[in-house]
N, C-alpha and C positions, 0 to 999 in steps of 0.2 A: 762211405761205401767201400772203394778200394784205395789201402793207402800207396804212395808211393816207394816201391823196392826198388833196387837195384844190382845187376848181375856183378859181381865179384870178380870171383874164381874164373881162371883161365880156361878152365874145364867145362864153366858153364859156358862161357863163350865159343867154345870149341862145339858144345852138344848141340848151339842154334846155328852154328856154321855149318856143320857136317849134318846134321838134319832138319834146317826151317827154309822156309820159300823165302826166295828173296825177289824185289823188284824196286827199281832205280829210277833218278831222274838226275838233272844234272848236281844238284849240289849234295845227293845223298845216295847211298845205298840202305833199304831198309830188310834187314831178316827178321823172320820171323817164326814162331812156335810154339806150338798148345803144350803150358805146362799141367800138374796138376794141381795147381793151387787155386783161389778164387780170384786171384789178385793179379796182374800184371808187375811183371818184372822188368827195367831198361836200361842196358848197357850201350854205355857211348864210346866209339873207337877214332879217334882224330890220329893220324898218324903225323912224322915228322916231313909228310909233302905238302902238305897243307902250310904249314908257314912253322916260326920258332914259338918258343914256348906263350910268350904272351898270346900270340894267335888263334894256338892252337885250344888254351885255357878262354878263350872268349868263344869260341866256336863251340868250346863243351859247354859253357852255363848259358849261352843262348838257347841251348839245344834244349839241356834241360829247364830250362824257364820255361820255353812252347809247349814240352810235354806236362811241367807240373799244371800249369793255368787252363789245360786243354784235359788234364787228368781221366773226369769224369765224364767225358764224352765218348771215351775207347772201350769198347768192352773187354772184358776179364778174362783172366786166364791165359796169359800169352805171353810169351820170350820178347821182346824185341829188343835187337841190334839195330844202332844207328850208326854207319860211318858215312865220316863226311869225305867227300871229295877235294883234293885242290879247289877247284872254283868255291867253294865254300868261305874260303877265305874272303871275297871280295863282294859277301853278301851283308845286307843288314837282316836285320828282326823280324819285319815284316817277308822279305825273300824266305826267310828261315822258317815261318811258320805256314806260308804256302807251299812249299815244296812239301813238309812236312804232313800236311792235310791231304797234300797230294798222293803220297805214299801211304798213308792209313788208308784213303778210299780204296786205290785201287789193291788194298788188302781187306779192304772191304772189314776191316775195322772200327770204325766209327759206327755210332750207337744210333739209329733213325730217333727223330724229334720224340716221338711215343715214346718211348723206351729211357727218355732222358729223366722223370719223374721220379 
């Protein structure tokens, strides 16, 4: 259905900063924004406050393992930015993928059960 992309360029980063809704919880900030592709796009931003590089490299493929496994549940056509917070560091997998569902809902994101077919 939609494979997974991911946001590059500084500039595309820049386009869902300076123009997508964002809304937060404690381990995440998530932005977000209507592109025009059919596909969803996701860029992950772990800065050096979160921890050193090991840290920081476990925080980004957790992140992205919740989004790849949870893929087909999101629906299409949307920017999102993921940055983590400090407190991110001192979470596991399970924290990570709540918080995470928690910031698609309240983006109203996620695909109702019908729709999963």
């Amino acid at each position: 259905m939609n494979e997974f992309k991911s946001l590059r360029k500084n500039w595309e980063f820049q386009a869902v900063y300076r123009n997508g809704k964002s809304k937060a919880n404690r381990c995440f900030v998530m932005i977000i924004k209507k592109n025009d592709a059919s596909s969803n796009r996701i860029g992950i931003s772990v800065s050096k406050k979160v921890g050193n590089s090991i840290v920081r490299h476990r925080v980004t493929r957790v992140i992205r393992e919740v989004m790849r496994l949870h893929w087909k549940e999101i629906k299409s056509g949307y920017d999102i930015v993921i940055v983590a917070r400090p407190s991110a560091k001192e979470s596991d997998y399970g924290k990570f993928e709540s918080a995470i569902f928690h910031l698609l809902n309240l983006h109203h994101l996620l695909l109702e059960d019908d729709d999963l077919e």
